[in-house]
N, CA and C of each residue as an Amber inpcrd file, in Angstrom:
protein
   381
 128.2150000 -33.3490000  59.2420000 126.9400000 -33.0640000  58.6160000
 126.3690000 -31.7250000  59.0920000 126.5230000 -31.2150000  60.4600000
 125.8300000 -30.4230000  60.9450000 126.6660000 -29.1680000  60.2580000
 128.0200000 -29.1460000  59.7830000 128.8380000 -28.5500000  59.6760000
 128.3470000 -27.6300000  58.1090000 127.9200000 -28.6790000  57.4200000
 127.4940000 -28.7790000  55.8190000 126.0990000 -28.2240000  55.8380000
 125.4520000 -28.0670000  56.5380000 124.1160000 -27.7870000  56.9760000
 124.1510000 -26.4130000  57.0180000 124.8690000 -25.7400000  58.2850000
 125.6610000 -24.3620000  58.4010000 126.4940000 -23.5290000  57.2230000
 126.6200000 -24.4300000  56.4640000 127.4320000 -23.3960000  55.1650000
 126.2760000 -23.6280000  54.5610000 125.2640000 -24.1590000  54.2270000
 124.2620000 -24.2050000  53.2080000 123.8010000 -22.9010000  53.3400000
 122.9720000 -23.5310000  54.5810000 122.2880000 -21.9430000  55.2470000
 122.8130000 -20.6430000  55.0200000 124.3050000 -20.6820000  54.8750000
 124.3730000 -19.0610000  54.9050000 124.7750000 -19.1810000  53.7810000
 125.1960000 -19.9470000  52.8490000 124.9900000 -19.7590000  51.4280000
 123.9260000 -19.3980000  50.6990000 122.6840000 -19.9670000  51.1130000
 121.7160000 -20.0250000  50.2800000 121.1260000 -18.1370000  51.0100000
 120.9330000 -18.0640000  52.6630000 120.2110000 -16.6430000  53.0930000
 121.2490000 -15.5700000  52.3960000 122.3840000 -15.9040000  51.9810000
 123.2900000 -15.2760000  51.3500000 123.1880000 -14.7170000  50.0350000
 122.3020000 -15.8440000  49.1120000 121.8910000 -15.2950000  48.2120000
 120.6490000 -14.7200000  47.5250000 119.8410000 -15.1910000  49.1300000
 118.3020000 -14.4650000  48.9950000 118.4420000 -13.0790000  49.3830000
 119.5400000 -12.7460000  50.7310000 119.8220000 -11.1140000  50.7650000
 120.3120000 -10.3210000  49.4540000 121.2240000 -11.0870000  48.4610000
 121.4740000 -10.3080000  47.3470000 120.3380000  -9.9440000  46.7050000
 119.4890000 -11.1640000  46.1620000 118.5070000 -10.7070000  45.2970000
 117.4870000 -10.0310000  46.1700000 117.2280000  -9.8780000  47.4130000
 116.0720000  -9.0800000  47.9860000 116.5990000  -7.8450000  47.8140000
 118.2360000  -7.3360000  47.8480000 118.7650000  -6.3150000  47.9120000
 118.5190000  -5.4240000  46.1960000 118.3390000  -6.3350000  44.6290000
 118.4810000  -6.2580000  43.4940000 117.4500000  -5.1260000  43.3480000
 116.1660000  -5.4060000  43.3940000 115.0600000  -3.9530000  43.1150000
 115.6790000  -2.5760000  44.1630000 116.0220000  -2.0750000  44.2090000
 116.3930000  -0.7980000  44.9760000 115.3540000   0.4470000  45.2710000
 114.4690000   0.6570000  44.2640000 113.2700000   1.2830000  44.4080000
 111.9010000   0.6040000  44.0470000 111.2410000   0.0800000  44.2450000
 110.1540000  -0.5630000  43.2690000 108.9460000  -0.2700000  44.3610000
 107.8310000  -0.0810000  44.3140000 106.5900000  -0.1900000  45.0690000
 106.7160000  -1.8540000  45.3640000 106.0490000  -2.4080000  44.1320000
 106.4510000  -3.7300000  44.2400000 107.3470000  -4.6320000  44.8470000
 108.6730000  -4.2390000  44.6190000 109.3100000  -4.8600000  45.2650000
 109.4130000  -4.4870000  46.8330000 109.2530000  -3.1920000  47.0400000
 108.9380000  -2.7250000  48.6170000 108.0520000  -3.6630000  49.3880000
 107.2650000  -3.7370000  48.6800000 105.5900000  -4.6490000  49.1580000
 105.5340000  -6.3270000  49.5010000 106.6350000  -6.3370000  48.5820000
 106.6110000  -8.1650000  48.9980000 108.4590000  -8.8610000  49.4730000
 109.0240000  -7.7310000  49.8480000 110.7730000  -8.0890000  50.0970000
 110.3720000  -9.3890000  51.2590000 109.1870000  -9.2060000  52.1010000
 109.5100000  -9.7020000  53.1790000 109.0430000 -11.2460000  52.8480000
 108.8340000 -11.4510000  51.9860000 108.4950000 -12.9070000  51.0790000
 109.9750000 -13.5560000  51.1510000 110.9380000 -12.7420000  50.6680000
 112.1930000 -13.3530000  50.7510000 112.8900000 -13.3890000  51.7110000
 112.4360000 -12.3110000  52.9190000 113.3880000 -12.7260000  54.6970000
 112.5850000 -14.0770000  54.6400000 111.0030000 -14.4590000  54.7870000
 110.6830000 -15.7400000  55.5120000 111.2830000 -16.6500000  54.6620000
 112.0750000 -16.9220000  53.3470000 112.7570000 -18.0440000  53.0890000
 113.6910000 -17.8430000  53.1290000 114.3120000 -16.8390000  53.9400000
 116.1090000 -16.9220000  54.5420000 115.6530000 -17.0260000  55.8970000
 114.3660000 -17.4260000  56.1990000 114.3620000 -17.9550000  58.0560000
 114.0260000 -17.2370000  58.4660000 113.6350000 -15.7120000  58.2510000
 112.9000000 -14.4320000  58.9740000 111.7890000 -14.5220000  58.9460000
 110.9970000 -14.6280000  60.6140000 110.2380000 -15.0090000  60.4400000
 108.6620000 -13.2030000  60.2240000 108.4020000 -13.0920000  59.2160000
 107.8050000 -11.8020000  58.8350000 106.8070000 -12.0340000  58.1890000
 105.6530000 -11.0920000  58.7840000 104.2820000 -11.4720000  58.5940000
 104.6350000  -9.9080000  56.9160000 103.4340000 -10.0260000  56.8420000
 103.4860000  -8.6380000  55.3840000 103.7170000  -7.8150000  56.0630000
 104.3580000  -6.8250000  55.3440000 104.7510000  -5.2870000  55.4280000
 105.7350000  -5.1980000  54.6900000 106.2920000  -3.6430000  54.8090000
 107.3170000  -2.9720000  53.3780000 108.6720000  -3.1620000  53.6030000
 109.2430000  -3.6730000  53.3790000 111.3410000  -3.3350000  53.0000000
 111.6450000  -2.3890000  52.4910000 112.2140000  -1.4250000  52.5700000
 113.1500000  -0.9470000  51.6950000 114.0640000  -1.5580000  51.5360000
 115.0130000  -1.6910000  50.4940000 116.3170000  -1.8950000  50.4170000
 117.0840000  -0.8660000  50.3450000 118.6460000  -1.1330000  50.5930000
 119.1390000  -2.0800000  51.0970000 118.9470000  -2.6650000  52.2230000
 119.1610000  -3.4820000  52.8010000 118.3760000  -4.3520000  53.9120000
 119.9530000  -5.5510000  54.5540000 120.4690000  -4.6620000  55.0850000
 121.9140000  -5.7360000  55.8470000 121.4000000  -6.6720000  57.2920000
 121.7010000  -7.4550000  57.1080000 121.3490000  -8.4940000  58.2810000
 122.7690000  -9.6220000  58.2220000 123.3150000  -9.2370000  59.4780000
 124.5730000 -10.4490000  59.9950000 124.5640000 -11.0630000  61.5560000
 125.1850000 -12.0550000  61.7230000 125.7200000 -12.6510000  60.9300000
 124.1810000 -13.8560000  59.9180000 124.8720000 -14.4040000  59.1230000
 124.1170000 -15.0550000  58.2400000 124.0310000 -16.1420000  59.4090000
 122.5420000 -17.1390000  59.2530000 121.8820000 -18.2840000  59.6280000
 121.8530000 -17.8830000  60.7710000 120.9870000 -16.5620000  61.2340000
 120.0760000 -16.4180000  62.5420000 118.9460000 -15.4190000  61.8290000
 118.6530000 -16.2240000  60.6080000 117.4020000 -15.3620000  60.2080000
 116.1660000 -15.8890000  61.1530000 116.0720000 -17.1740000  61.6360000
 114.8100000 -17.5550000  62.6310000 115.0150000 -16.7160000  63.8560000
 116.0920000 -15.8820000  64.1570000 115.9600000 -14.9290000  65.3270000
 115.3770000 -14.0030000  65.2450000 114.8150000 -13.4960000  64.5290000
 114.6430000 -11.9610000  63.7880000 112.7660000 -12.4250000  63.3650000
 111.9700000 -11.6740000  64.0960000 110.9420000 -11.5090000  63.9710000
 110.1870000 -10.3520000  63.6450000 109.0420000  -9.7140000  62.0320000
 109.2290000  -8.7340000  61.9980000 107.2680000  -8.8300000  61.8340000
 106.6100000  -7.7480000  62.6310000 105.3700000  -8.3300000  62.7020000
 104.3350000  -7.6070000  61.6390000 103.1280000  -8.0030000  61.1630000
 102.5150000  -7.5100000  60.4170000 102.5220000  -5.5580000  60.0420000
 102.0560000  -5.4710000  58.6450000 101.9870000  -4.0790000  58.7280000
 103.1650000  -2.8540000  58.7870000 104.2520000  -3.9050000  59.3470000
 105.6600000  -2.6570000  59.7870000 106.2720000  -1.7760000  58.5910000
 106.7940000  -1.2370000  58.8520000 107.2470000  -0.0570000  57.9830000
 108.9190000  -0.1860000  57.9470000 109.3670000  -0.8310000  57.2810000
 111.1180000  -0.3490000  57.4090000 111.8360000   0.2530000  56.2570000
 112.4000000   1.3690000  56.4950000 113.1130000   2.1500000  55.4640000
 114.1740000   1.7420000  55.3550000 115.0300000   2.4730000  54.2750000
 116.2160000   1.8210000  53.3950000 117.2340000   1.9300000  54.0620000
 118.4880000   1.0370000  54.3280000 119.3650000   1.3860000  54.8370000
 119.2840000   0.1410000  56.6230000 118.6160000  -0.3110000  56.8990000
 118.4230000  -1.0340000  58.3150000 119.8310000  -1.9530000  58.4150000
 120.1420000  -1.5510000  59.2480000 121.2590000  -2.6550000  59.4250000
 121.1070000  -3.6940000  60.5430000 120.8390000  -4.9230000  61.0210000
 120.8290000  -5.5950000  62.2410000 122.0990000  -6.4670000  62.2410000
 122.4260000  -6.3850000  63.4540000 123.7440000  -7.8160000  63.9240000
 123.1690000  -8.0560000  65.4040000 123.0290000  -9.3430000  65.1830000
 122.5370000 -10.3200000  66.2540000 123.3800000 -11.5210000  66.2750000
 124.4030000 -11.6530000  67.2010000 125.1170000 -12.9130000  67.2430000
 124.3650000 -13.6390000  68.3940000 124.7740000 -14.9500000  68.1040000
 123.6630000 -15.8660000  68.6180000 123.7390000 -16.0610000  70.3010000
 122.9740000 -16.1580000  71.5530000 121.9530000 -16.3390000  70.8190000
 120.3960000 -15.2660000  70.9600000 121.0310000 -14.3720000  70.6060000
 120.1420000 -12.9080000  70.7350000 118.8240000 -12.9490000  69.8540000
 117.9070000 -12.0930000  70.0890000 116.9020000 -12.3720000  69.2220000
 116.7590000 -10.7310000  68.8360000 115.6420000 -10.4130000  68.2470000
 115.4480000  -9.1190000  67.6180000 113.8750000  -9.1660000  67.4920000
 112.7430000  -8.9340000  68.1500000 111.2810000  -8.9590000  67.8060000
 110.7750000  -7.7080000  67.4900000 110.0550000  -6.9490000  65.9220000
 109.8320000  -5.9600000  65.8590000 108.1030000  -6.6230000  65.6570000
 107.3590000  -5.3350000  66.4130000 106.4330000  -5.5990000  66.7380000
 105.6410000  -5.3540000  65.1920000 104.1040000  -5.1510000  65.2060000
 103.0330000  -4.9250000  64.4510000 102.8630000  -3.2230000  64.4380000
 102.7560000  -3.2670000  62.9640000 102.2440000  -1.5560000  62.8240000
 103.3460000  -0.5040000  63.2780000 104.7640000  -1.5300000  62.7240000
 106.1140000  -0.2660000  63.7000000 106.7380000   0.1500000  62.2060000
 106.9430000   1.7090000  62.7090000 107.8240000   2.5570000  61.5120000
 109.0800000   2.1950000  61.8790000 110.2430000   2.3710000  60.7900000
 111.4230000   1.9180000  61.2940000 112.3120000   3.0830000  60.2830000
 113.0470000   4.3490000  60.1900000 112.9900000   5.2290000  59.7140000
 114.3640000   4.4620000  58.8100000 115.3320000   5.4890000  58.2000000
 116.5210000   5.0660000  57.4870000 117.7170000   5.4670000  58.4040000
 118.4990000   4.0220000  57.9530000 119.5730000   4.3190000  58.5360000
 119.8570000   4.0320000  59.9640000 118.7190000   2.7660000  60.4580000
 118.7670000   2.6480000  61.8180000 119.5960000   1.6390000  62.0300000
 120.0320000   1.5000000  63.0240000 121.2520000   0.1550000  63.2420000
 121.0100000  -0.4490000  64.8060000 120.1070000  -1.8650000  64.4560000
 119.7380000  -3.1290000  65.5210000 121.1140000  -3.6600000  65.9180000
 122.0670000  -3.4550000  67.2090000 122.8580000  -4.3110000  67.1890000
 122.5390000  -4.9010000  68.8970000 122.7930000  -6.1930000  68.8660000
 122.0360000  -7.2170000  70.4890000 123.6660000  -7.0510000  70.9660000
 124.5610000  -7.0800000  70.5050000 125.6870000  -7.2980000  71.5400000
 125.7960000  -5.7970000  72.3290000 125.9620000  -6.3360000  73.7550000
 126.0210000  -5.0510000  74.8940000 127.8200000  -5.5010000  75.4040000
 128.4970000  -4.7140000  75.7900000 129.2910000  -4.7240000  76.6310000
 129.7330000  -3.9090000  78.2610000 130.4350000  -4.1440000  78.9490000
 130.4670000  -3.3280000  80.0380000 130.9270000  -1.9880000  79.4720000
 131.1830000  -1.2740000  80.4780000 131.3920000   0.4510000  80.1490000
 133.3360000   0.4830000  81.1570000 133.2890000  -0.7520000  81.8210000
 135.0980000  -0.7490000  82.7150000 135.5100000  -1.7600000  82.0610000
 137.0680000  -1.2910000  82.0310000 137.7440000  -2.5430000  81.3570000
 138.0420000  -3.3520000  82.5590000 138.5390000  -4.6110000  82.7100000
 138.6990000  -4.9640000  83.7180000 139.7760000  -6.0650000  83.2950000
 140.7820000  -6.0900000  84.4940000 141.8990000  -7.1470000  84.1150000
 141.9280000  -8.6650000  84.0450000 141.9460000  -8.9030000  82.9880000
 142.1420000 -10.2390000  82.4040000 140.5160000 -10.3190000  81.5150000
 139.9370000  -9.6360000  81.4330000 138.5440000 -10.0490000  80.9740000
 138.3950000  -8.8190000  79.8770000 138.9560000  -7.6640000  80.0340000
 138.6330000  -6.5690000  79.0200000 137.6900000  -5.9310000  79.1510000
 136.5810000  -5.6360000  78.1310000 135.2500000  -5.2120000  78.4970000
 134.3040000  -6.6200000  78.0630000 134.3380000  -7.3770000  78.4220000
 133.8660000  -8.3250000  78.1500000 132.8680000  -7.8070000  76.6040000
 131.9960000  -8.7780000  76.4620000 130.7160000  -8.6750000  75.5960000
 129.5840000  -9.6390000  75.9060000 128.1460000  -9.3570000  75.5170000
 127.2680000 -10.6590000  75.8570000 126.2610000  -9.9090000  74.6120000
 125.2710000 -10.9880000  74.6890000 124.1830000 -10.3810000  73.5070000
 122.8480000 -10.1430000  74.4600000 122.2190000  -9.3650000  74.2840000
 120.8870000  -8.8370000  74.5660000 119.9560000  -8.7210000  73.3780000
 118.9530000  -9.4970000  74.0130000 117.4240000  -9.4330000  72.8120000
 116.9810000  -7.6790000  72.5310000 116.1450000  -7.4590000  71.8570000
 115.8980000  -6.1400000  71.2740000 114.4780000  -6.4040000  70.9110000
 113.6370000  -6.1440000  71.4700000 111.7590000  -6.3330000  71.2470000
 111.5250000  -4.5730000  70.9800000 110.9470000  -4.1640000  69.9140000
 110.0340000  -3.3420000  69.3240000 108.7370000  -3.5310000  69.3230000
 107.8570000  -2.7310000  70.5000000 106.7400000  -3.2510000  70.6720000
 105.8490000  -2.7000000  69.5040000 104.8140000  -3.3120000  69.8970000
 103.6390000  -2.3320000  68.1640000 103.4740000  -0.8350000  68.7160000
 103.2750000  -0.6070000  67.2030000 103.2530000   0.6390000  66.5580000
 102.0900000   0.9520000  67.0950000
């Protein structure tokens, strides 16, 4: 069950990213995109989207917090594997072409382990 639950989820945030992605320029649609992160689980007070708008992996949209007022231009890419979070604060510009990623790794390889990997949260305080 829990299994069926997990493909829903990223079926369904799967197809709210397409259609949030569909207007490409609109005032309108700029103005209210973030209507469609909070029903793929993002949790986002008002402010602007641009699209395109990439967010992976799918079903950690409740990680991703984006706070009133913010500004994000076209092109944002985030990857947050679990269980990392992403908090962008109130009143924050977010220019084009920026790329949120939480996984950190070491900088030495080391034997039998590689460079390992782990995830780190990412807080954007207000603007």
């Amino acid at each position: 069950m829990k299994k069926i639950t997990a493909l829903w989820q990223a079926i369904s945030e799967t197809g709210l990213y397409w259609i949030m992605n569909l207007p490409v320029r609109s005032n309108v649609a700029d103005r209210n995109r973030w209507r469609l992160l909070t029903l793929a689980g993002v949790q986002a007070a008002p402010c602007e989207v641009r699209a395109p708008f990439h967010f992976m992996p799918y079903g950690g949209g409740g990680r991703l917090t984006i706070g009133r007022g913010t500004f994000i231009n076209n092109e944002l890419r985030v990857t947050m594997p679990p269980p990392s979070r992403i908090a962008i604060g109130e009143e924050v510009e977010i220019g084009p072409n920026v790329v949120l990623h939480t996984v950190h790794h070491n900088i030495l390889w080391t034997r039998g382990g590689g460079r390992g990997a782990y995830p780190k949260d990412i807080t954007l305080c207000d603007g």
